[in-house]
N, C-alpha and C positions, 0 to 999 in steps of 0.2 A: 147712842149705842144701839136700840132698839132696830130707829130707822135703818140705819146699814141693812140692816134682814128681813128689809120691807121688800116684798116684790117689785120689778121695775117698773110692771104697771099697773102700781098700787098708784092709788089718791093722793096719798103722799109724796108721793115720787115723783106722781107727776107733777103736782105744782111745785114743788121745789124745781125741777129741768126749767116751768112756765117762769119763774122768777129769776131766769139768770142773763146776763145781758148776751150778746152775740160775741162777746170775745170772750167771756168764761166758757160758752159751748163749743167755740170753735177750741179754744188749751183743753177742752175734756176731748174733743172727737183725735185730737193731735196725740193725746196720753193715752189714750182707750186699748185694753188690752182683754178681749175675749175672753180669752181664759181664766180670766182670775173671777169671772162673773157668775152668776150661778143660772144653768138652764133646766125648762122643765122636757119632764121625756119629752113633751111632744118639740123642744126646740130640735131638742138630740136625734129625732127623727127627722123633721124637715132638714136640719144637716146635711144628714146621712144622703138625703134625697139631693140634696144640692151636690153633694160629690159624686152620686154614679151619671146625673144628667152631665156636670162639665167632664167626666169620667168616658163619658160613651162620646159627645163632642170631641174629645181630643182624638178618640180613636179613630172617628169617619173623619178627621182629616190627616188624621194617618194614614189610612189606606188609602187615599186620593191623593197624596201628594208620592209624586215618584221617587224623587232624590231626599235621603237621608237625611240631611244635610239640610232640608226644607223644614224638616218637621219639627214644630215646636214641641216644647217641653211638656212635661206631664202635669196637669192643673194642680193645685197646692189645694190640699184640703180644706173647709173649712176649720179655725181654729175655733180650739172646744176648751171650756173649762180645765183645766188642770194638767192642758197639754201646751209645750209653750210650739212656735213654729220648728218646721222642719229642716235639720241643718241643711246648708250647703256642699253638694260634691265639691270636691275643689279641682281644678280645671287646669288642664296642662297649658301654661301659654309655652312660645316658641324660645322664649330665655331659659325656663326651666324644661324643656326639653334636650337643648343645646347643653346646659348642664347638665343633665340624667344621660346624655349620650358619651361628653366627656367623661363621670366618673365612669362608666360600663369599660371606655377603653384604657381605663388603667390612669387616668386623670387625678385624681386623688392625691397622689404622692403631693 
């Protein structure tokens, strides 16, 4: 019970990681979920840091790219303790457009 609340790199911790075979590390890196982990300020800073560099990246290729239509998405922040990821817009395809056009003209009935 203690362990759980040991730092991740604590002496402890780390040899229990050093003791595990390659396929229990690979089912932990497959299960790993950031958030539930605990950071110190300074993780919370370097974060922070990792979001305005891919932050400012997405932007200078924003403005370089001409067409709209080119330009990728907004980089996903990194995930922090106690925040899970960031939902999904959800995305007009052309079936549910076709739909949303029909009920508009009285489609419904």
């Amino acid at each position: 019970m203690f362990i759980e609340h040991l730092p991740s790199e604590s002496h402890t911790m780390t040899a229990l990681r050093n003791e595990l075979t390659p396929m229990q590390l690979a089912e932990q890196a497959d299960r790993g979920e950031p958030e539930k982990g605990r950071w110190s300020q300074q993780e919370q800073l370097i974060a922070t840091a990792v979001d305005a560099i891919r932050r400012l990246e997405w932007v200078l290729i924003c403005v370089n790219t001409e067409k709209k239509s080119q330009r990728p998405d907004p980089p996903e922040p990194m995930r922090r303790p106690g925040a899970g990821p960031r939902k999904k817009k959800a995305q007009l395809t052309e079936g549910s457009a076709n739909r949303l056009f029909e009920l508009l003209q009285g489609g419904a009935a």
